[in-house]
N, C-alpha and C positions, 0 to 999 in steps of 0.2 A: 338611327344607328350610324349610317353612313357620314351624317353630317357631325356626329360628335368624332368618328375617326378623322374626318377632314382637317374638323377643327385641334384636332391633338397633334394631328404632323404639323400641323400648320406654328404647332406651338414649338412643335421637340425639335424640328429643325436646323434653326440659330442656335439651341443650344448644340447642335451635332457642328453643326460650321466654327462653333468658338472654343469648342473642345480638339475637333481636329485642324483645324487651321486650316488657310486657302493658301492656293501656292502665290498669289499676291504677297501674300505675309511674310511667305518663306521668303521669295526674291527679295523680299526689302531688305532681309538680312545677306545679301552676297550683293557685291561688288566687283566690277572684274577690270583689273590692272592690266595693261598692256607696258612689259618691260624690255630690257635690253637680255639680250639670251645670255650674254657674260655674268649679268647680277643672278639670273638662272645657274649659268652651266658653274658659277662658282660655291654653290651652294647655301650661300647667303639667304634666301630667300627661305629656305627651306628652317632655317633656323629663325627669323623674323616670324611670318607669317601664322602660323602655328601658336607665337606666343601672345601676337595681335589676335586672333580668333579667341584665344581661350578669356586674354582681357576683355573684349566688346560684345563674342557673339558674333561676332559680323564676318560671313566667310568668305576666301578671295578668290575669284575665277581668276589663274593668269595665263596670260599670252603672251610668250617671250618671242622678241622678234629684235630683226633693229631699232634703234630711236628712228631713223627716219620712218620705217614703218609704221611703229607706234604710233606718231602724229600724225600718219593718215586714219589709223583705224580711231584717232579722239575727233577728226575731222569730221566722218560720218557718224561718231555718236554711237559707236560701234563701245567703245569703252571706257571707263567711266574714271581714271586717274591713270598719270602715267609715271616710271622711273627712267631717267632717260641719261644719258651719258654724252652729251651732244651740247655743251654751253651756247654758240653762236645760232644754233637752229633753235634750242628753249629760247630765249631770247626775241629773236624773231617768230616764234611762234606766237609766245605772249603779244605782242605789237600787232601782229595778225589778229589781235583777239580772237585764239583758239582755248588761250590758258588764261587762267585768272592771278595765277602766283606760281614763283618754282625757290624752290629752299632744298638748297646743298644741303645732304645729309651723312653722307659719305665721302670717302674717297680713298683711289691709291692712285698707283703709277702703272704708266705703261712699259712694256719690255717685250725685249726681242728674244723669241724663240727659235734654235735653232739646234745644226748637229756639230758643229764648232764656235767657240769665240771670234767675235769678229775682230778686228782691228781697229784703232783708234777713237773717236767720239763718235756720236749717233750721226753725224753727217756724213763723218768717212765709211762709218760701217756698212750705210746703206749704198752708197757709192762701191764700197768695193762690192756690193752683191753682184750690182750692175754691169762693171768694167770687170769681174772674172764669169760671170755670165752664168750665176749661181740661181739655182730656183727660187723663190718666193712664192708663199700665196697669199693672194687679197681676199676679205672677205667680199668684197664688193657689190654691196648690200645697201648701201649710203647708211650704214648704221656710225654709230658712234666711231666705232673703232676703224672702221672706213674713211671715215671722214677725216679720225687723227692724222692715219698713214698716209692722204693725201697733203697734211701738211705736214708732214715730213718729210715729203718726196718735193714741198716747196722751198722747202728749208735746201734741202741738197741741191735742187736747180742752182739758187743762189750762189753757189760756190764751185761749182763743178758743171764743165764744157759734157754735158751730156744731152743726148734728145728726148724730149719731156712730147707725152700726147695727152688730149682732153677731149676724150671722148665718152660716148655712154658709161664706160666702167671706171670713168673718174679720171683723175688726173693721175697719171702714172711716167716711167721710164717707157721708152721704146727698145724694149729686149726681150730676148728668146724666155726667157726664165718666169719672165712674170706670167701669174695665172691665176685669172678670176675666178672665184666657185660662185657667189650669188648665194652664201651660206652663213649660217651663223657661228661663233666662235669654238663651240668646243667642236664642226664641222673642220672648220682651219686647223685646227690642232692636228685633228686625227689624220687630215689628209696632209697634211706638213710630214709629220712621222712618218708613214707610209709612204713618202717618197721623197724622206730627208733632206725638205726645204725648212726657209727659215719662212716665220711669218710674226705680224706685230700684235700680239693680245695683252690687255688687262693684266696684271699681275697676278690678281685674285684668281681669275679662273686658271690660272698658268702653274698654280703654285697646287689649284686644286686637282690638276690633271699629271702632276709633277709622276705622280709612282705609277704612272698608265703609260706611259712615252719614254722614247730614248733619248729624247733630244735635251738639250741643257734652256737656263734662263740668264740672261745676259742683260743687265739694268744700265742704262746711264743718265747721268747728271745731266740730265734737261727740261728745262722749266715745260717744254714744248709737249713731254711725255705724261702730266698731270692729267689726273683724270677723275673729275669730282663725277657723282651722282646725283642728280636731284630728281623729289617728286615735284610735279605738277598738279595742279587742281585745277579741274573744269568746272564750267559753272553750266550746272545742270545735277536732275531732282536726288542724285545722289549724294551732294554737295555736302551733308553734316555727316553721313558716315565715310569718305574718303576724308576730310578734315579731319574727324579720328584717326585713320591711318595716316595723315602728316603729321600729326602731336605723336603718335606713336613713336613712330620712326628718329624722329628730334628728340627724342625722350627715351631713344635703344641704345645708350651709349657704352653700357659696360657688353650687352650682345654684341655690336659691333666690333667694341676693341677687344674683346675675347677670344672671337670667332677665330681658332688657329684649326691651319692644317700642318701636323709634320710636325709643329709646333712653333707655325710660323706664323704670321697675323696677316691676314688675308687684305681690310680693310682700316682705316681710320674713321672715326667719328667725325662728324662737323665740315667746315672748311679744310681745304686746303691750308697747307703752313707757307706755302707763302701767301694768301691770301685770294688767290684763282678763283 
């Protein structure tokens, strides 16, 4: 008797294991993205994501962080595809062999947030923050948008007799006003507001936090302000379901150009128009 119950669990088991699943099974279906907290805090994500899951099944862990973060946490294998906002560091990451491919899938522009208009082009504007001794905050995060604002403050060295420092919190002005948080984007925002500085984000997330904030958005005509998005692909065992989510993604074009706040269009599909 003993031995015919042995032999029956022995039988009914695999079927209990193929009926309920192992959570092997289940993790093969999740994937976890490490992106930039702007493609986060603009909401984007939240409208993609959802409609990738519901196409493939495949559900996405994310971790919004900076790009430069990001590409540590793909370094340790910590996570398994990246979106990152950072052209010169994808680039060199690729060459690194950390990444196997990055493909522009979006983009906008960057813009200055603040509680007045500033004057002049984006060189003089940020020059006069300096020389009237105005607050700013940096995110100062070595993220994407960190990384921009430090070449914007190269751009303004060029033309303007001002003292420029490089140090841990990046290349910056030497004045009272500037202020590192070590935070991510919709952090700069909130603490810009609250103490009615100007600081440099994304448009999209700028456009999405527009009805939260008193401060205004102030855009100029600089190739320098472009700011594509691309994913990345690691080579490692998750390799054919993040290639899903890159066909995805190059393939979200009317989501993309849809996506309004206010009734404004947050992002652009594809490349860049002038070609960035």
């Amino acid at each position: 008797m003993k031995r015919s119950l042995f032999l029956l669990f022995v039988f009914i088991l695999p079927c209990l294991q193929g009926c309920l699943g192992t959570s092997d099974e289940v993790s093969d279906q999740t994937i976890r993205l490490a992106t930039t907290t702007s493609m986060r805090d603009s909401g984007l994500l939240a409208e993609l994501l959802p409609a990738f899951t519901a196409e493939t099944g495949i559900e996405v862990d994310v971790i919004a962080v900076g790009s430069g973060a990001a590409m540590n946490l793909a370094k340790t294998n910590d996570v398994d595809v990246l979106i990152t906002h950072s052209p010169a560091s994808e680039i060199q990451f690729i060459e690194d062999g950390y990444a196997i491919n990055r493909t522009t899938f979006a983009w906008n522009r960057f813009v200055l947030i603040g509680p007045d208009p500033l004057p002049g082009n984006l060189t003089e504007a940020m020059s006069f923050l300096v020389r009237e001794n105005k607050c700013f905050i940096s995110r100062g995060d070595s993220s994407g948008t960190h990384i921009k604002e430090q070449d914007v403050w190269r751009k303004v060295a060029e033309t303007n007799n001002l003292s420029f420092i490089d140090n841990e919190l990046g290349y910056h002005p030497d004045w009272e006003g500037y202020q590192s948080i070590g935070q991510g984007m919709g952090a700069a925002i909130t603490i810009a507001n609250e103490l009615e500085c100007w600081t440099l984000s994304d448009k999209g997330t700028a456009l999405f936090r527009s009805d939260t904030i008193e401060l205004g958005i102030q855009e100029f005509e600089s190739l320098t302000l472009v700011n594509p998005y691309s994913v990345l692909l690691l080579d490692n065992e998750k390799l054919s379901e993040t290639t899903l989510l890159h066909e995805f993604l190059l393939n979200s074009i009317d989501l993309i150009d849809n996506y309004k706040v206010s009734n404004q269009t947050l992002f652009q599909s594809g490349l860049p128009i002038d070609g960035e």
